[in-house]
N, C-alpha and C positions, 0 to 999 in steps of 0.2 A: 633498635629504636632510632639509631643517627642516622639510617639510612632512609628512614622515614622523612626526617626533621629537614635532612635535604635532596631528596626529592618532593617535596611540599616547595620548596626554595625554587629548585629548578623551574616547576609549572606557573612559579608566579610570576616568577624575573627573567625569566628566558622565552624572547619571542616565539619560539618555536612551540613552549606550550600554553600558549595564548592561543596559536593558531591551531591545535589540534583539538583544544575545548571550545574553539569558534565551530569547530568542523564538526567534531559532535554535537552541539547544541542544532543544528541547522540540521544533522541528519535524523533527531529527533522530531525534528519540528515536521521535516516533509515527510516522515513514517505518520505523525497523526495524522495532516493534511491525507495522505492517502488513506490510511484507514477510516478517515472519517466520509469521504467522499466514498469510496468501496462502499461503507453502512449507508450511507444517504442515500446512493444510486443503485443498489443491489437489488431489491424489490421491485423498482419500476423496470433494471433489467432481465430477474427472473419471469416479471411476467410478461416481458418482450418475445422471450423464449416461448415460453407455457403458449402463447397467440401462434406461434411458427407452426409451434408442435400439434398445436388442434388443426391448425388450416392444413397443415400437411394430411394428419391423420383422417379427416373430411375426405379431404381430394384422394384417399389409397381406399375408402372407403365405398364414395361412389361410385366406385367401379372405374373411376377416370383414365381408361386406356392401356397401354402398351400391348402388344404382339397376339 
């Protein structure tokens, strides 16, 4: 349990772990930021796709060429 008591000491009075709970707070923050932008913009990307994929499949359809 002492070993607990100081290391709880060390993170609060030692810059060092200031800056590593700065470091993590910030790499949580831009995992949301990204997951959240991924959820926002995934749909209008899937269907940027789904459009490629019809117009391709159109154009292999009509017969449009090769040899």
């Amino acid at each position: 349990m002492k070993w607990i008591k100081e290391l709880y000491h060390r993170l609060i009075h030692e810059e060092e772990g200031a800056t590593a709970t700065e470091y993590a707070v910030m790499l949580v923050l831009i995992i949301v930021v990204a997951l959240g932008a991924i959820t926002l913009l995934g749909e209008q990307v899937e269907e940027g796709f789904q459009t490629v994929a019809d117009a391709i499949e159109n154009a292999n359809a009509g017969g449009g060429g090769g040899s």
